[in-house]
KOLMIMI-735117 format. One record per residue: x, y, z of N, C-alpha, C in turn; residue in three letters. Coordinates in steps of 0.05 Angstrom, whole numbers, padded with zeros to 5 digits, always signed. Example, Ala and Ser with C-alpha at 12.3 -4.5 7.8 and 13.67 -1.06 7.14 Angstrom:
REM KOLMIMI-735117
+00264-00114+00156+00246-00090+00156+00264-00066+00156ALA
+00257-00045+00142+00273-00021+00143+00258+00001+00157SER
END
This chain:
REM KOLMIMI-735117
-02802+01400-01379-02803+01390-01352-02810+01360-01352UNK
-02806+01349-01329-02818+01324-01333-02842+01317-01332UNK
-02847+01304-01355-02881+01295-01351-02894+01270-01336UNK
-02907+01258-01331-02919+01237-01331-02908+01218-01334UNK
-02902+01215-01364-02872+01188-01372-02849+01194-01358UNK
-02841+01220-01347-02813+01219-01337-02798+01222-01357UNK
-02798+01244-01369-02776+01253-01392-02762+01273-01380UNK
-02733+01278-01379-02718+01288-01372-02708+01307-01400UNK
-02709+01333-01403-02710+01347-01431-02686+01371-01427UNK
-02677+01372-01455-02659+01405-01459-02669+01428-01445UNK
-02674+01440-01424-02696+01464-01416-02671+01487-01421UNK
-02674+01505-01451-02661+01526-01437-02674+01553-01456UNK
-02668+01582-01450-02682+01595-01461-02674+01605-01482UNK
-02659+01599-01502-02653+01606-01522-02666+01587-01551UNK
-02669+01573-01550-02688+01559-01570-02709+01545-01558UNK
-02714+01536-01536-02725+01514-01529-02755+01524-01515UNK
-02760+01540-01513-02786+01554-01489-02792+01577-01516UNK
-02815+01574-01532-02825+01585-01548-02855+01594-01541UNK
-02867+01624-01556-02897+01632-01556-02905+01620-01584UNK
-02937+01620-01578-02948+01610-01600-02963+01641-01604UNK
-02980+01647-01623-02994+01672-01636-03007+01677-01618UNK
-03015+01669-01592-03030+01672-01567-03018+01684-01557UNK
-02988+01681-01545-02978+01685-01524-02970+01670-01508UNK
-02977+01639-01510-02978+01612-01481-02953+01607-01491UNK
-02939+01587-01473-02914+01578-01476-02919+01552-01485UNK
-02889+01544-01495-02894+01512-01510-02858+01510-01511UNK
-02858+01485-01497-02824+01476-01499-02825+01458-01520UNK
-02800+01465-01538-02793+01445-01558-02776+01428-01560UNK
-02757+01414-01585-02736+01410-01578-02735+01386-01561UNK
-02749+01359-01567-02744+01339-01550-02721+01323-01560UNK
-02701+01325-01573-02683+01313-01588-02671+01296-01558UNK
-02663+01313-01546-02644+01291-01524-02653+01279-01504UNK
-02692+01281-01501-02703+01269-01485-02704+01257-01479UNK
-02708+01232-01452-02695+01206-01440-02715+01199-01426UNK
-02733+01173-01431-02748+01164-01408-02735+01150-01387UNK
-02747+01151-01373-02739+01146-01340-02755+01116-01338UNK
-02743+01093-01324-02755+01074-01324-02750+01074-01297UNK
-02765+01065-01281-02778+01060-01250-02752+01060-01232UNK
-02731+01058-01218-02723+01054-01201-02682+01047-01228UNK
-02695+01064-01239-02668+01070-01259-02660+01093-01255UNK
-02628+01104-01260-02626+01134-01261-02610+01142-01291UNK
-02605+01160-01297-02599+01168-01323-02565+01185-01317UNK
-02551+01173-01328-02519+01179-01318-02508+01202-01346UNK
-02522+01207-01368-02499+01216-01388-02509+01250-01386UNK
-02485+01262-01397-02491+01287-01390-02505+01297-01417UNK
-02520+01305-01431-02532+01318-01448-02558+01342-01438UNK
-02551+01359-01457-02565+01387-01464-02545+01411-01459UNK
-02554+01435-01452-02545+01457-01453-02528+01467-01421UNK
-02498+01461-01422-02486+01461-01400-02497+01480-01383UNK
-02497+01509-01392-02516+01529-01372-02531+01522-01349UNK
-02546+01505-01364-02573+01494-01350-02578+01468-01337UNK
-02553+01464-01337-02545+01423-01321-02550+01430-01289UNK
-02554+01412-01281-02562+01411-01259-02537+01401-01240UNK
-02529+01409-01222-02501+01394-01211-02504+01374-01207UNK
-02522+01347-01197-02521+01322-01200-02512+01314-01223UNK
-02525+01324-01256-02517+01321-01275-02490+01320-01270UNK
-02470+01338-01265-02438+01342-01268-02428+01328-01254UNK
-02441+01325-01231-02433+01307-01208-02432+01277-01213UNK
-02445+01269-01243-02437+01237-01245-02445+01216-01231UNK
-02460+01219-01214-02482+01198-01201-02509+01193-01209UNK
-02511+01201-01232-02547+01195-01236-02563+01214-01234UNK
-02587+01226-01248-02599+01243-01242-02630+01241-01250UNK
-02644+01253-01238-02677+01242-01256-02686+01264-01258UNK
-02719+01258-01259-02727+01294-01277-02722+01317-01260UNK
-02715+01308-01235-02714+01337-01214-02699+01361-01222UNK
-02671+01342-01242-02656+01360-01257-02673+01373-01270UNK
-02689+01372-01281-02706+01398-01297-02716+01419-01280UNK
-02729+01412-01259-02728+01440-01236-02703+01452-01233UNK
-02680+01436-01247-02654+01458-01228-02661+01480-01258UNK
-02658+01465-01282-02663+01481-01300-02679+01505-01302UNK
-02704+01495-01299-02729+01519-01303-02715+01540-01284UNK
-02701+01535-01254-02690+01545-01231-02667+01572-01253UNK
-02645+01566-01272-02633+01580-01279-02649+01592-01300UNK
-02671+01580-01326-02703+01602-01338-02705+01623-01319UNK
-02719+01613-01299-02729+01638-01277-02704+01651-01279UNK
-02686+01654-01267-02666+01668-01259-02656+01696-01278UNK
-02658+01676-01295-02647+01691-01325-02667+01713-01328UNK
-02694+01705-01336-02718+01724-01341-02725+01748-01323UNK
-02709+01745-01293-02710+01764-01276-02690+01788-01277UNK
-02661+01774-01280-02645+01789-01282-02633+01799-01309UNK
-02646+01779-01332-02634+01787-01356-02597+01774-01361UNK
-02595+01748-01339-02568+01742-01342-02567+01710-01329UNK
-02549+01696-01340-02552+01659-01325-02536+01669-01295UNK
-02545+01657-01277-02538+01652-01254-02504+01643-01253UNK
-02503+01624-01278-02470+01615-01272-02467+01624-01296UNK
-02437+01631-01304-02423+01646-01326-02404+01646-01340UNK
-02384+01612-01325-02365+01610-01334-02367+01600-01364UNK
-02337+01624-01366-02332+01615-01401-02321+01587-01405UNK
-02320+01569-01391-02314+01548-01405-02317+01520-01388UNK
-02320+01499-01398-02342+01475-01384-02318+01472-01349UNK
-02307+01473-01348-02294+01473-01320-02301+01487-01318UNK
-02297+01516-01319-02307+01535-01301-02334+01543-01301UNK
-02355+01529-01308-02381+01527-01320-02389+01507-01291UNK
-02380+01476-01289-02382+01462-01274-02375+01470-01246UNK
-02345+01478-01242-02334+01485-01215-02370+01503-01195UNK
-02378+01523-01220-02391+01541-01208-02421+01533-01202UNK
-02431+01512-01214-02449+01507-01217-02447+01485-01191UNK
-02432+01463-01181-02428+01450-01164-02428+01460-01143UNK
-02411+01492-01141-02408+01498-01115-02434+01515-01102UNK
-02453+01524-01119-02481+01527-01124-02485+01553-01103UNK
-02462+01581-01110-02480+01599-01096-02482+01623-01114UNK
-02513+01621-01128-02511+01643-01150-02514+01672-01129UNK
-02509+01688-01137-02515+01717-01133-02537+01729-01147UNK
-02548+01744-01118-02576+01751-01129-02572+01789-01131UNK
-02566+01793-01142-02569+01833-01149-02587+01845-01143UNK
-02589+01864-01123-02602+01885-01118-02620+01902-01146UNK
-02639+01906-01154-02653+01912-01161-02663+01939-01170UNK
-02675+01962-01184-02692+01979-01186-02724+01980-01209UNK
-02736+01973-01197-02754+01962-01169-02742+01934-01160UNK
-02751+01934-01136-02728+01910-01123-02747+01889-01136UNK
-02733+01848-01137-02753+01829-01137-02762+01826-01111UNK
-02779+01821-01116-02803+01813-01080-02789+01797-01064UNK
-02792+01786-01048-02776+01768-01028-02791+01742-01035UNK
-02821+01740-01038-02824+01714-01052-02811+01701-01078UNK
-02797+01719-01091-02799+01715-01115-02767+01694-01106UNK
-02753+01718-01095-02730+01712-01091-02723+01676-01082UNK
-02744+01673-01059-02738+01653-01042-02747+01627-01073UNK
-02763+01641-01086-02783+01621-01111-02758+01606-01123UNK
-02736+01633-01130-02706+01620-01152-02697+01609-01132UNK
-02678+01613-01101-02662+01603-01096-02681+01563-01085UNK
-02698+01564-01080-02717+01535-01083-02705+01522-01099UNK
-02715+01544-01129-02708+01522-01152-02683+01509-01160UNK
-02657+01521-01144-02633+01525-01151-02626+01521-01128UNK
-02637+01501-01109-02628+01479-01089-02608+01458-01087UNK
-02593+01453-01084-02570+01434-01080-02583+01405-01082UNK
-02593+01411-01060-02604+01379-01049-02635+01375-01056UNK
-02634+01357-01083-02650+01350-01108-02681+01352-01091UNK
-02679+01334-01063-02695+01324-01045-02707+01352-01039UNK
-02699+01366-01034-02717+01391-01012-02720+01415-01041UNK
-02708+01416-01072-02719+01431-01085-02741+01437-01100UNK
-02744+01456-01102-02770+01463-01117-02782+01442-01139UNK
-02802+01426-01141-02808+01414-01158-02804+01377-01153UNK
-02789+01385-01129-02778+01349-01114-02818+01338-01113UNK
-02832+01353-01105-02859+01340-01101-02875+01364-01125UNK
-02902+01362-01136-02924+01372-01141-02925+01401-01123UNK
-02932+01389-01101-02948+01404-01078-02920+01430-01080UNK
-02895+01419-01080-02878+01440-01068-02874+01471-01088UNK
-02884+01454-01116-02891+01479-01132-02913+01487-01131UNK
-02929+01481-01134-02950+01493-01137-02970+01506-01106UNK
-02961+01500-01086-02966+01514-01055-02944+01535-01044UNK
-02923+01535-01065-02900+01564-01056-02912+01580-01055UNK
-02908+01594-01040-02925+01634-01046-02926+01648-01068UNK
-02891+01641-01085-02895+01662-01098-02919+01644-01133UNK
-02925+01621-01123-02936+01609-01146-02969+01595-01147UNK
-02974+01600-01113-02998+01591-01108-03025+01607-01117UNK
-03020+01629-01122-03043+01646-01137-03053+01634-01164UNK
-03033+01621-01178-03041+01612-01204-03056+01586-01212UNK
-03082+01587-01228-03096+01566-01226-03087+01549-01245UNK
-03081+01526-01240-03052+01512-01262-03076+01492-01277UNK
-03104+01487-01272-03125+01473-01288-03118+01496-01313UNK
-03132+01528-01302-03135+01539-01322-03102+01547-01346UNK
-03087+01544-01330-03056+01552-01339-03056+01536-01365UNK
-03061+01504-01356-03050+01480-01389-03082+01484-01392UNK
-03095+01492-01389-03127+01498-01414-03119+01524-01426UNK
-03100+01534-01430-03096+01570-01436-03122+01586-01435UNK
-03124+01583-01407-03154+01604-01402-03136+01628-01383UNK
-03121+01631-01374-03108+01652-01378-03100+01673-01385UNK
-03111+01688-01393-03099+01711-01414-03068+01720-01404UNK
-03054+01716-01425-03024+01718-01429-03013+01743-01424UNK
-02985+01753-01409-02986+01781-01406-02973+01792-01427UNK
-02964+01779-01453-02950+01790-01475-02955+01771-01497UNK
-02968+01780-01523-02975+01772-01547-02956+01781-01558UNK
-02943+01759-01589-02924+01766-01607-02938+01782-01628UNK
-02925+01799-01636-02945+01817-01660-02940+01797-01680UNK
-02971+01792-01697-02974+01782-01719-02954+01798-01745UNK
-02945+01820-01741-02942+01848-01771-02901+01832-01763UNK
-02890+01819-01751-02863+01804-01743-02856+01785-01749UNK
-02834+01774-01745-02822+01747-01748-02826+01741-01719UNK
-02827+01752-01701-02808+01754-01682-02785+01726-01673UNK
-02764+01744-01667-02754+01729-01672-02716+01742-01662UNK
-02698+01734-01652-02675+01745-01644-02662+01740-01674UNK
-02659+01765-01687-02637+01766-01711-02609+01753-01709UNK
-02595+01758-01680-02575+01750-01682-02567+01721-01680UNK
-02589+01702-01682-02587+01673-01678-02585+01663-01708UNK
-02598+01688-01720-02594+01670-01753-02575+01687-01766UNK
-02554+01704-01751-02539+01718-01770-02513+01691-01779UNK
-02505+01676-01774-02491+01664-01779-02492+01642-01795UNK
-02526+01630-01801-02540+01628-01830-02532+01651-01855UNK
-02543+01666-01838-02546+01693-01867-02507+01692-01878UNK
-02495+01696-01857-02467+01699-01866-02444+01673-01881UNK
-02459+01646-01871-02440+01630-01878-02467+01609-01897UNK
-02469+01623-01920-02483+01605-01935-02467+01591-01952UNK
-02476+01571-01964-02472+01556-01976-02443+01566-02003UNK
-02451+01595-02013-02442+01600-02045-02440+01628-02020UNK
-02420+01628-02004-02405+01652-01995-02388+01677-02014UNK
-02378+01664-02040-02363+01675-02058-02380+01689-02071UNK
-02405+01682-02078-02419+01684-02102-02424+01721-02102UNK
-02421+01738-02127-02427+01764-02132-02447+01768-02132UNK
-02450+01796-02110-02474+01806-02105-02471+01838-02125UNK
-02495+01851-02122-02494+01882-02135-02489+01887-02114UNK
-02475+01916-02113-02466+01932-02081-02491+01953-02080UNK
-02502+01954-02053-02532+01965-02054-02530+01999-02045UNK
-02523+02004-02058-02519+02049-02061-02538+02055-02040UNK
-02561+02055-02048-02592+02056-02042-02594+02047-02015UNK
-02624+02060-02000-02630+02053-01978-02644+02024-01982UNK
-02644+02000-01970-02672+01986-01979-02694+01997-01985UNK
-02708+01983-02005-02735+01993-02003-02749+01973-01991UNK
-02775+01985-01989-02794+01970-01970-02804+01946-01983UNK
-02802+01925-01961-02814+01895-01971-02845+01902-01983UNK
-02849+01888-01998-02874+01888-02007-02900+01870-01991UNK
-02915+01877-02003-02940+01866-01975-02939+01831-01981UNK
-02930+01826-01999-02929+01793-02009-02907+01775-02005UNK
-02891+01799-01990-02865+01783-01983-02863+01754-01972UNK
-02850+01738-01979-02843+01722-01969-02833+01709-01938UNK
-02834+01690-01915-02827+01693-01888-02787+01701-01897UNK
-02783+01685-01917-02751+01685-01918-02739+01712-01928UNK
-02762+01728-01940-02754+01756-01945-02754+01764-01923UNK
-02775+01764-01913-02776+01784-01887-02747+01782-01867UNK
-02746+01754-01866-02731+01746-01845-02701+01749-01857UNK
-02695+01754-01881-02672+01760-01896-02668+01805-01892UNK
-02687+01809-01893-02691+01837-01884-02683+01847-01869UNK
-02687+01834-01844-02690+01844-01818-02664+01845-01803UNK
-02656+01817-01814-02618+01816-01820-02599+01841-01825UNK
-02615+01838-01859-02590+01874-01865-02599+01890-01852UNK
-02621+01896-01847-02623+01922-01828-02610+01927-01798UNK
-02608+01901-01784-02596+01896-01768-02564+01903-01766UNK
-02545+01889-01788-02527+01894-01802-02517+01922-01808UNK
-02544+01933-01814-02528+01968-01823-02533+01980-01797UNK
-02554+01978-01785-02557+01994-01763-02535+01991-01731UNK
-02534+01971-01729-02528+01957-01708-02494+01945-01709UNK
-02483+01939-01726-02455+01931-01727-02446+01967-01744UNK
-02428+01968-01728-02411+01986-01736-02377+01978-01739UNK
-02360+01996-01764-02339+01982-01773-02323+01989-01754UNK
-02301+01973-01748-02270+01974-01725-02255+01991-01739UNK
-02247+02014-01723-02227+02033-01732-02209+02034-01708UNK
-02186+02043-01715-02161+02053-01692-02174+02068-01670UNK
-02178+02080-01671-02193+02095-01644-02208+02080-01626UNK
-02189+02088-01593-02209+02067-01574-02234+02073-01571UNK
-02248+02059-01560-02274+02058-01549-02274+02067-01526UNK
-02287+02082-01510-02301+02081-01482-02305+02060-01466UNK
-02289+02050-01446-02297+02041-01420-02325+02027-01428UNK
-02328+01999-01416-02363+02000-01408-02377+02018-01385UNK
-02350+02023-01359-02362+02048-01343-02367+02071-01351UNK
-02345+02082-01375-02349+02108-01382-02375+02113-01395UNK
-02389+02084-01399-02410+02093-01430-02433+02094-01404UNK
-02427+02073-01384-02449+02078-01368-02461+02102-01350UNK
-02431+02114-01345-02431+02149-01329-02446+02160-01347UNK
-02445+02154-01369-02454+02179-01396-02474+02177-01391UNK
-02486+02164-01398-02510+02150-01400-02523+02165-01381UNK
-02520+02164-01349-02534+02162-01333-02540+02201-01332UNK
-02505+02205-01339-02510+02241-01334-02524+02248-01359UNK
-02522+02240-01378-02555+02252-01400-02564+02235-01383UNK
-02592+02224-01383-02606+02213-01374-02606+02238-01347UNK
-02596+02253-01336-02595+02264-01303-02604+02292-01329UNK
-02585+02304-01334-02593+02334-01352-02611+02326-01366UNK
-02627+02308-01380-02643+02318-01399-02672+02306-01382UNK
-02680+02307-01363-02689+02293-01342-02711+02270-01342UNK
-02687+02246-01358-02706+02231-01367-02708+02199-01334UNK
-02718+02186-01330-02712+02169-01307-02685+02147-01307UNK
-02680+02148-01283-02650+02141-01285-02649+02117-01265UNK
-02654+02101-01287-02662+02062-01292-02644+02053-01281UNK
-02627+02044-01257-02614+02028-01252-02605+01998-01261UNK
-02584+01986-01273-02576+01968-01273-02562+01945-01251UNK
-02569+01926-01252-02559+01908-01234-02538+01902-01216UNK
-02522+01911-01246-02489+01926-01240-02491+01952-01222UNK
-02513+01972-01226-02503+01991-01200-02518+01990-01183UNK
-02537+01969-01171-02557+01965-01154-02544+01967-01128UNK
-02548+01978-01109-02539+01970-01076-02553+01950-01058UNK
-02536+01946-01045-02543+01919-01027-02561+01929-01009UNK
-02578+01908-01002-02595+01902-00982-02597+01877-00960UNK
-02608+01873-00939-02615+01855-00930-02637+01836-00931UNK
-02626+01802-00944-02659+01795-00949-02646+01763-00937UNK
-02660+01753-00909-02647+01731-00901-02647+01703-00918UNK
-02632+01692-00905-02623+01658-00932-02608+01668-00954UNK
-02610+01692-00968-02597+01705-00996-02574+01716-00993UNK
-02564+01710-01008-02528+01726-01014-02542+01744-01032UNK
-02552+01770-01023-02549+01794-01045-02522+01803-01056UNK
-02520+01814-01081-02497+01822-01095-02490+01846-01095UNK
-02467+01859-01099-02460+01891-01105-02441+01884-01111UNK
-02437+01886-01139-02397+01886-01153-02391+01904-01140UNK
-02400+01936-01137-02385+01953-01126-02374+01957-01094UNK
-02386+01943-01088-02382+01947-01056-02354+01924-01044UNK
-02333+01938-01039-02307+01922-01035-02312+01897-01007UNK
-02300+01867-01021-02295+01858-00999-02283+01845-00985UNK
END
């Protein structure tokens, strides 16, 4: 976010918004950071298109406000588990992000209506009236005024999720493409018959984290054969009818959420024709 100096930063959630062994957050990643000098604006487009702010695209200048549009698609993401804009490719990435009307999905349990009004703030058009344009406008919203932001940057807080120490943690699939395209790709390996055995208690972080890979690998990628696959609807009916006979709770996805009424909001339903 912007600080004090006025740094304008990468905000996005795939490398950049990290826990420490606490739990507190810590953004990294200042590589493309830009100070802001007084009554200057910053014209070039850098960081993570996802997360540009449409002034960014828009080519007139932009200052740290763009980082509220950012944190605006963070939030978004962490709620629904998906970016607000989705196009596969930087036009159609831009078109969508300019024309600025994300869809908000119906829910099970629904988001609150503060919460709601919290993203579409952040993910304001007009830099001037969005979330984060003043101090006051974040920190006096409803859905954010409960939190004591002295104690927030003192981490007096207690965090609502600690990383287990016994982990890497860590998303495997960000380093499978290390693990796969090393350096000596050719080089002969033994072919492993055997189940792994278990790391030893002295393992290494690069063992571990070399581990967690193949296991990933065997469990999780399965080989391509002739035979089609199932529908993503079909796997989802399945799903839902076990889940109905074996009478376990039957979790709605976003995708089958139904519409509601919540004013200012474009709620979503793919399924509902229009």
């Amino acid at each position: 976010m912007g600080n004090s100096q006025g740094k304008p930063i990468d905000l996005d959630g795939e490398d950049n918004v990290l826990l420490d062994a606490d739990g507190h957050v810590h953004l990294t990643d200042f590589n493309v950071a830009s100070d802001i000098v007084p009554g200057r604006i910053l014209c070039s487009k850098s960081g993570t298109l996802a997360y540009l702010a449409p002034e960014v695209y828009g080519g007139k200048g932009y200052d740290i406000r763009a980082d509220w549009w950012s944190l605006g698609v963070l939030f978004y993401e962490c709620i629904y588990n998906k970016r607000p804009f989705d196009g596969n490719s930087e036009s159609t990435l831009s078109a969508q992000i300019l024309a600025g009307k994300p869809k908000f999905p119906v829910t099970q349990p629904p988001v609150s209506v503060p919460c709601l009004f919290a993203m579409t703030a952040a993910l304001e058009h007009d830099r001037d009236k969005r979330l984060g344009a003043t101090w006051e406008s974040f920190t006096q919203h409803e859905f954010f005024k409960c939190i004591d932001f002295v104690d927030l940057e003192n981490k007096k807080i207690e965090p609502v999720f600690v990383p287990s120490s016994e982990k890497t943690n860590f998303d495997a699939t960000y380093d499978l493409e290390e693990l796969l395209l090393e350096e000596a790709p050719l080089e002969a390996r033994a072919r492993r018959q055997k189940p792994r055995e278990r790391l030893k208690d002295d393992a290494t972080d690069k063992e571990i984290r070399e581990d967690e890979l193949y296991r990933m690998i065997e469990t999780d990628f399965k080989p391509i054969t002739g035979q089609p696959q199932p529908s993503s609807n079909e796997q989802s009916d399945d799903k839902v009818n076990r889940q109905h006979n074996q009478g376990e709770p039957m979790a709605l996805t976003t995708d089958q959420a139904t519409s509601v009424t919540v004013p200012h909001l474009e709620i979503f339903n793919p399924h509902r024709p229009t």
